[in-house]
N, C-alpha and C positions, 0 to 999 in steps of 0.2 A: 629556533623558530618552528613553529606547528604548521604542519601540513596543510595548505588550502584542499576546501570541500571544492569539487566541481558537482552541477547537477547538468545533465545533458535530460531535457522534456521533452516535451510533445507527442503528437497525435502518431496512431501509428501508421505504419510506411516510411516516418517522415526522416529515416536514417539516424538514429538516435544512437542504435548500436556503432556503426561503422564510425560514427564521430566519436563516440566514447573511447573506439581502439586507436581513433587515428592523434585524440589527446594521450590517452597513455605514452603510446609510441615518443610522440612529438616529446613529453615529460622523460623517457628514457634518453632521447636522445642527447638532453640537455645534461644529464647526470644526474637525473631525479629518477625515479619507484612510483608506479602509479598502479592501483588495484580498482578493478568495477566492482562495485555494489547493484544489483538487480534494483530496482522498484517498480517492477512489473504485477499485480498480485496474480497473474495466469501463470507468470514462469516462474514461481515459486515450486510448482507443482513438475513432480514424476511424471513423463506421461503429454504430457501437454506442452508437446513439440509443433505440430503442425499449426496452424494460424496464431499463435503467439510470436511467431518470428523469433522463438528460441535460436542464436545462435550454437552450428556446432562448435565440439570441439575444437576440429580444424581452424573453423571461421571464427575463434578466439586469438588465434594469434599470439598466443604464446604468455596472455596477458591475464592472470588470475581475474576468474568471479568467483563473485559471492551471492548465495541468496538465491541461488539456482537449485532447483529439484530437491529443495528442503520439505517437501511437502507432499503427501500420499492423497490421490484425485478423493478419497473422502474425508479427508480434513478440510477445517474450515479457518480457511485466511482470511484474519482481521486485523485493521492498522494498526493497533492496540499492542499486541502480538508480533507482527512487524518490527512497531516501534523498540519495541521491550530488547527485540533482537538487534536489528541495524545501528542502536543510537552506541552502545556498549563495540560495534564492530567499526561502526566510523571512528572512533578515540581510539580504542586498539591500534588501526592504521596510521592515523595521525601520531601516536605518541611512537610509532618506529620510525616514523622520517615517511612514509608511505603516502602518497596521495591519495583519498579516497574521490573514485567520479561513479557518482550517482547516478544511474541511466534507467528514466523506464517513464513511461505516459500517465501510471495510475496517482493521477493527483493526490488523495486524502492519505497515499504512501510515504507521496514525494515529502508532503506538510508534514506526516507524522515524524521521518526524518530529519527533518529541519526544524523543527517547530517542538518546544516542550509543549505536550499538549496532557490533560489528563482526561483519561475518556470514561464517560460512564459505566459503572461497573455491569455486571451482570449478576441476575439473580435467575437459581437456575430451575427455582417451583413456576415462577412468570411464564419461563422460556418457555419447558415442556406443557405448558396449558396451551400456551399460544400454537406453540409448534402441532399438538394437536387437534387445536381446531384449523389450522394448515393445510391438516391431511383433511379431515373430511370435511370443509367447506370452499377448501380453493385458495387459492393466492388472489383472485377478480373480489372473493368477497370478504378478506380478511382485508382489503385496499379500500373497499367500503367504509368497512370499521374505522379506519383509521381516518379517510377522509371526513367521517361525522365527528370525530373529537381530534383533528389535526389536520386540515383542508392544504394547508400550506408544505405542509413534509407529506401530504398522498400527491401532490401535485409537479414534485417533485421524484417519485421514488414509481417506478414502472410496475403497472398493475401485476406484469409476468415474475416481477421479483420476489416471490414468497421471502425469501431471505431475508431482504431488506425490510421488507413489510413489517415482519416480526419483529424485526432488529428494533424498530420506530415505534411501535405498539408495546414493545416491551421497554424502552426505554422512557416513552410517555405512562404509562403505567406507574412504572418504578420514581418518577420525577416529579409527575405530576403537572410537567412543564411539557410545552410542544418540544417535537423533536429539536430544532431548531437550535432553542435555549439549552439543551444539553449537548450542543457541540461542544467540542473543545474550544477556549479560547488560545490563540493563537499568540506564540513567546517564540521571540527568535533565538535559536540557540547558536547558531553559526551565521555567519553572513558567506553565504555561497556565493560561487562566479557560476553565474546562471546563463545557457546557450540556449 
């Protein structure tokens, strides 16, 4: 029998970690193996301990993560990427008897894990044109741009987020389609027990 996926979500504060060790535990106790998986995209990242509510060491408990400090503060984490990683580490775990539990708040991590999704590629003449009008026009008027030929993905996506801006301008460019339409569709890969 294969390993049930747990996802432990929600917003943060809301004890996601502390339940995720206290299922482990609870899974050890029984005679089972249980390993966390991060789906956090902050605690990916070296460095980026304070207000992500990175557990320490200590306060692990004795209970392998994963997905933790994989990541140098100028790298750029994308669910894409995530996915490509986490989906090949949740089967790894499942196929040694291992329970994998999910724990982290960043939704489009939590889907890209659960969900076969294929995400628009990147084209990387687009990126650095956009990226450069980034630098000298601002994130407020590259959110412009976007808003006149995508009202609905600027209405969504926060004028302070250059990142995401581009990520949206660059994938309506490349599509020809509002952001929207080049999301992934959504394929369930697993049926998780969901907390």
């Amino acid at each position: 029998m294969v390993a049930p996926l747990i996802a432990v979500v929600g917003p943060t504060g809301s004890g996601k970690s502390d339940l995720g060790i206290r299922i482990a535990h609870a899974i050890e106790d029984l005679g089972g193996r249980a390993e966390i998986i991060n789906a956090d995209s902050m605690q990916l990242y070296r460095g980026m301990d304070i207000g992500t509510a990175k557990l320490s060491v200590a306060e692990r408990e004795g209970v392998p993560h994963h997905m933790l400090d994989v990541l140098e503060i100028k790298d750029e984490s994308t669910a894409a990427e995530y996915q490509a990683q986490v989906r090949p580490l949740i089967l790894d775990l499942q196929s040694r008897g291992i329970t994998p539990i999910l724990v982290g708040g960043s939704m489009l991590y939590i889907a890209a894990a659960l969900n076969t999704f294929e995400f628009p590629e990147r084209d990387e003449e687009i990126r650095a044109e956009l990226e450069d009008e980034l630098d000298k026009y601002g994130s407020h008027a590259m959110h412009r741009k976007l808003a006149e030929i995508d009202p609905i993905a600027a209405s969504r996506i926060d004028p302070e987020n250059g990142r995401r801006v581009v990520r949206a301008l660059e994938i309506v460019t490349i599509t020809g389609e509002p952001f929207a339409a080049a999301l992934p569709e959504k394929t369930e890969s697993w049926q998780p027990v969901i907390e």
